[in-house]
C-alpha positions in Angstrom: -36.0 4.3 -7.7 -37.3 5.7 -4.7 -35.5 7.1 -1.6 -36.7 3.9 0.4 -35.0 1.7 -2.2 -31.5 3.9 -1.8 -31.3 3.8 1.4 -32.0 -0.5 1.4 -29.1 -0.2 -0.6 -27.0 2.2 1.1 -27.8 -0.6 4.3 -26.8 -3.6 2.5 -23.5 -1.9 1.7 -22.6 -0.7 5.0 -24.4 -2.9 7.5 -21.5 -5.2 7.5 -18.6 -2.6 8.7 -21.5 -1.5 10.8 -21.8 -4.8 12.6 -18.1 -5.1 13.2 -18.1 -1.6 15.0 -20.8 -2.1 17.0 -19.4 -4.5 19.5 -15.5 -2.6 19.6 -14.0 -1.1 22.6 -13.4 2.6 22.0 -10.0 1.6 22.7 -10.3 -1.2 19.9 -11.9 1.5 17.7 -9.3 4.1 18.0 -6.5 1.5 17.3 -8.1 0.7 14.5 -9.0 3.7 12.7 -4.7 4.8 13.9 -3.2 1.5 12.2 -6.4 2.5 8.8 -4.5 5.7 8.9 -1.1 4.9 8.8 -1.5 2.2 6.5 -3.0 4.8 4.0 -0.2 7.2 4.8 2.3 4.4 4.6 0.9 3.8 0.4 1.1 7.4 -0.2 4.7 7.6 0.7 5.5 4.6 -1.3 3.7 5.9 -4.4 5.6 8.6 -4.0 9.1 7.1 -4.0 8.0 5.2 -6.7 7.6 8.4 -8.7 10.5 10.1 -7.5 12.3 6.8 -8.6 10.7 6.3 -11.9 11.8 10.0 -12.7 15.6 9.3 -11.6 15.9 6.2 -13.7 14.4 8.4 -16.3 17.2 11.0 -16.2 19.7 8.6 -15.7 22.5 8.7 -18.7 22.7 5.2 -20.3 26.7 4.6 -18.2 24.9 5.2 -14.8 21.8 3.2 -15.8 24.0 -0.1 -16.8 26.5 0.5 -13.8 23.6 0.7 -11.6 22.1 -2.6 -13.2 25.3 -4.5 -13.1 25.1 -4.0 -9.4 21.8 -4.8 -8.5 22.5 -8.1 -10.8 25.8 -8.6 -8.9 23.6 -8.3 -5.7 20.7 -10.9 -6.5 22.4 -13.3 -7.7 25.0 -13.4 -4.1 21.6 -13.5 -2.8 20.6 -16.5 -4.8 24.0 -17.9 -3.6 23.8 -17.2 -0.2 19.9 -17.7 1.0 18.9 -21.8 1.1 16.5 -23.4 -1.0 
């Protein structure tokens, strides 16, 4: 594979975001590239609550596990009741 074939490659892979780019405001560009980055930001933190969650329920003793299921249960099924079909 020669270094002309990579970089045909390396185009058909990124001519497409290239294209949409092109034609952006700076203002368009900068708005996208804030909402990219707070959308990454905004999976980090969730992976980490999920962690930090996983590792509570882990530690919980089995009486503040099945409370804590009782309620949630309790909870979705007023839900059920509540929201319409």
């Amino acid at each position: 594979m020669g270094l002309e074939t990579l970089v045909e490659v390396f185009k058909n892979i990124v001519g497409p975001f290239i294209k949409l780019f092109e034609s952006a405001s700076p203002a368009k560009l900068a708005a996208t590239t804030g909402v990219l980055i707070l959308m990454v930001m905004s999976l980090f933190y969730m992976a980490y609550g999920l962690v930090k969650l996983g590792k509570l329920l882990w530690n919980l003793k089995i009486g503040s596990l099945t409370l804590g299921l009782t309620i949630l249960g309790v909870i979705l099924v007023a839900l059920a009741i509540i929201l319409p079909y």
